[in-house]
C-alpha positions in Angstrom: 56.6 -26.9 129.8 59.3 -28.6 127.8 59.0 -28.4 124.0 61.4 -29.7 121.5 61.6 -27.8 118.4 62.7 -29.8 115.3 64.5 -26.9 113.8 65.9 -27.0 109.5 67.5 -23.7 109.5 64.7 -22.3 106.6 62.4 -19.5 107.0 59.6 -21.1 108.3 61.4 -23.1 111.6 63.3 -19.6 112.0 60.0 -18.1 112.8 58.7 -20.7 114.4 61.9 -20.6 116.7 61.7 -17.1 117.0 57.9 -17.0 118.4 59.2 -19.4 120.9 61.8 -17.7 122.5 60.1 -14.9 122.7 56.7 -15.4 123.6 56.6 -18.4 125.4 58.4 -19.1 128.8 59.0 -23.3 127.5 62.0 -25.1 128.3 63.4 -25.6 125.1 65.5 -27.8 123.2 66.2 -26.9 119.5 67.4 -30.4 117.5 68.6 -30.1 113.6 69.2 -33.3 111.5 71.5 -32.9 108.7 69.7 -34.9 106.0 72.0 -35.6 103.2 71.1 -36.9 100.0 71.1 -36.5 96.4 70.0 -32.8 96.6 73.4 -31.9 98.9 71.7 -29.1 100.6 72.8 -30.2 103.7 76.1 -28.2 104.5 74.4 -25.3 103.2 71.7 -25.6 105.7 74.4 -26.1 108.5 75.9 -23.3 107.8 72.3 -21.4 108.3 71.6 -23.4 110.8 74.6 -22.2 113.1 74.2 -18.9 112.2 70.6 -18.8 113.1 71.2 -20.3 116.5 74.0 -17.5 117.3 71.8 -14.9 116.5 69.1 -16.8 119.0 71.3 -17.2 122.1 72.9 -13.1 121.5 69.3 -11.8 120.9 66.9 -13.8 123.3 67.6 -16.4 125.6 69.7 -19.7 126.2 68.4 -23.0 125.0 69.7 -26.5 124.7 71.1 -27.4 121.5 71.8 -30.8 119.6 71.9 -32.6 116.3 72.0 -36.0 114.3 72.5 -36.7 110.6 70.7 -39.6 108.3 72.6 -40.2 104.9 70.8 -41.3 102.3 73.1 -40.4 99.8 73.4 -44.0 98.2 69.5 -43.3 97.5 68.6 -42.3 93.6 65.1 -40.7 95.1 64.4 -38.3 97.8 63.6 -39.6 101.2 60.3 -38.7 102.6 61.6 -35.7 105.0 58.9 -35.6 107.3 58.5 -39.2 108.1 62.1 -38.9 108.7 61.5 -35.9 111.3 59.1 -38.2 112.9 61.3 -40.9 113.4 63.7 -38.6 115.2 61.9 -36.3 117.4 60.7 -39.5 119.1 64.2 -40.5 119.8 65.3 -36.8 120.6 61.8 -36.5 122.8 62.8 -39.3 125.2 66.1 -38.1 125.6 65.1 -34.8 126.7 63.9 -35.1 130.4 60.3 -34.1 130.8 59.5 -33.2 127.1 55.9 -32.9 126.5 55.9 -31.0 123.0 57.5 -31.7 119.7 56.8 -28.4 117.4 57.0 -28.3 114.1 57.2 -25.7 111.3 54.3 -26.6 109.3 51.8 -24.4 107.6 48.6 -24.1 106.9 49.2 -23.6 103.1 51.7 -26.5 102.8 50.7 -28.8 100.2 48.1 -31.8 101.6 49.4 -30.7 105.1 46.4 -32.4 107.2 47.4 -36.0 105.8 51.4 -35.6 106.7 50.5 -34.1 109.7 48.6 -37.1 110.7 51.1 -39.7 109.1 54.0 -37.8 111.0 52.4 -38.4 114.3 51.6 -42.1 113.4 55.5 -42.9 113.0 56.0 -40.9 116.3 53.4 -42.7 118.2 54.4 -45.8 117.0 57.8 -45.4 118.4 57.0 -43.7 121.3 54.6 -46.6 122.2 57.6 -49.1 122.3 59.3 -46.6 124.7 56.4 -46.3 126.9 56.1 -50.0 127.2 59.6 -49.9 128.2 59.8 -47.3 130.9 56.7 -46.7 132.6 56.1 -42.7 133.7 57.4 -41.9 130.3 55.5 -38.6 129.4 52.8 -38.1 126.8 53.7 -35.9 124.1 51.8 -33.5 122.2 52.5 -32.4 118.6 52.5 -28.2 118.2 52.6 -26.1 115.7 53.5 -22.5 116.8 53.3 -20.9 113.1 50.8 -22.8 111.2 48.1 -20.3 110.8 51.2 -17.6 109.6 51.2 -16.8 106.1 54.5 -16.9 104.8 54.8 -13.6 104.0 53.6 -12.1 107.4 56.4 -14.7 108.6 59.3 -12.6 106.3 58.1 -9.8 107.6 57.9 -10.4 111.2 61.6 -12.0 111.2 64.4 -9.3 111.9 66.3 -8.9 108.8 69.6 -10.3 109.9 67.5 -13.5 110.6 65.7 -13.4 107.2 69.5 -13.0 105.6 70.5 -16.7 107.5 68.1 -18.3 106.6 68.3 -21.4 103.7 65.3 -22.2 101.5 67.4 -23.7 98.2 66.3 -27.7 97.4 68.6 -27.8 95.0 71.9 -25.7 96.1 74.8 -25.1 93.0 77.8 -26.6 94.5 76.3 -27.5 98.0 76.7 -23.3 98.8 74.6 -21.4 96.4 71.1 -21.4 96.2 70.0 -21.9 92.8 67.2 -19.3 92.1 65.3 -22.0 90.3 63.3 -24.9 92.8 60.3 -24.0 94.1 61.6 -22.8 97.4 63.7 -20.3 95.8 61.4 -19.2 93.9 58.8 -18.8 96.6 61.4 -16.7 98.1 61.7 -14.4 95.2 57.6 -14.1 94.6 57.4 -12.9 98.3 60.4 -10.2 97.5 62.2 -12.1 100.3 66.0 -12.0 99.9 67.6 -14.8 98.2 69.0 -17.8 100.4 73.2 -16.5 101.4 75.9 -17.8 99.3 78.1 -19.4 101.3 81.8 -19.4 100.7 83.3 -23.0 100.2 84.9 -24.4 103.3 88.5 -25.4 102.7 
């Protein structure tokens, strides 16, 4: 089994990654995108995201690695994230040889989570269709998700606290580096008595 695990650097793909690693015996490949736009969370979540991943490899075992960016920074409105992820998981699936998973962070308490669920896997069958017609033998690939019936909470406390520490929730990060103990995520973070996102010192 080769599963592909579209990985943000937050708390919930943390645990998701986590339950992988450690309870599953998959071949896996762990792909960020760096999505910039207006809300310039993005090198805030890079700097969790690498932080995350070297705690991984010294604390359970090795996995392949990679990443891509999209810039929509010229946009005045937030892109639709998960569409996005959609979009690239098909292109990162069929450059992983023998992939037949794609998992996903999502939960079962995320907001109308049945309908993105099924638009997400529209894009990526769409996509993946074009591929197929391509290159015959390509693979079918089935969408996972290893954390959806977790309540948040039971996902905090399950994570080991050094992991809980790296990990980036902020929407709207002060300067790029600080979380901003305001946006919803933050203050999801602060209802659950889970430690605040890191500050991250600026990078000269």
């Amino acid at each position: 089994m080769t599963t592909l695990v579209m990985f943000s650097g937050g708390l919930d793909s943390t645990a998701m990654l986590v339950k992988l690693l450690a309870e599953s015996a998959d071949e896996l490949r762990v792909h960020h995108i760096r999505m910039i736009n207006k809300e310039k969370r993005d090198l805030a979540e890079q700097l969790a995201v690498e932080g995350i991943l070297a705690y991984c490899r010294a604390h359970y075992r090795a996995f392949r690695y990679s990443e891509s960016a999209l810039d929509f920074s010229a946009l005045e409105a937030i892109p639709i994230d998960y569409l996005a992820i959609a979009f690239v998981a098909c292109q990162v699936a069929i450059d992983t040889p023998g992939c037949n998973r794609i998992a996903v962070a999502t939960l079962a308490s995320d907001t109308d989570i049945a309908n993105r669920s099924a638009r997400q896997r529209r894009v990526f069958e769409e996509i993946h269709a074009c591929y197929r017609a391509r290159k015959l033998g390509e693979p079918s690939v089935d969408w996972v998700y290893p954390v959806h019936d977790i309540p948040k909470a039971e996902l905090a406390a399950g994570l080991p606290p050094a992991l809980l520490d790296l990990s980036w929730s902020c929407r709207r990060p002060v300067e790029g580096l600080r979380p901003c103990m305001a946006c919803k995520a933050c203050r999801m973070r602060q209802s659950l008595r889970i430690p605040a996102a890191p500050a991250h010192n600026p990078v000269s």
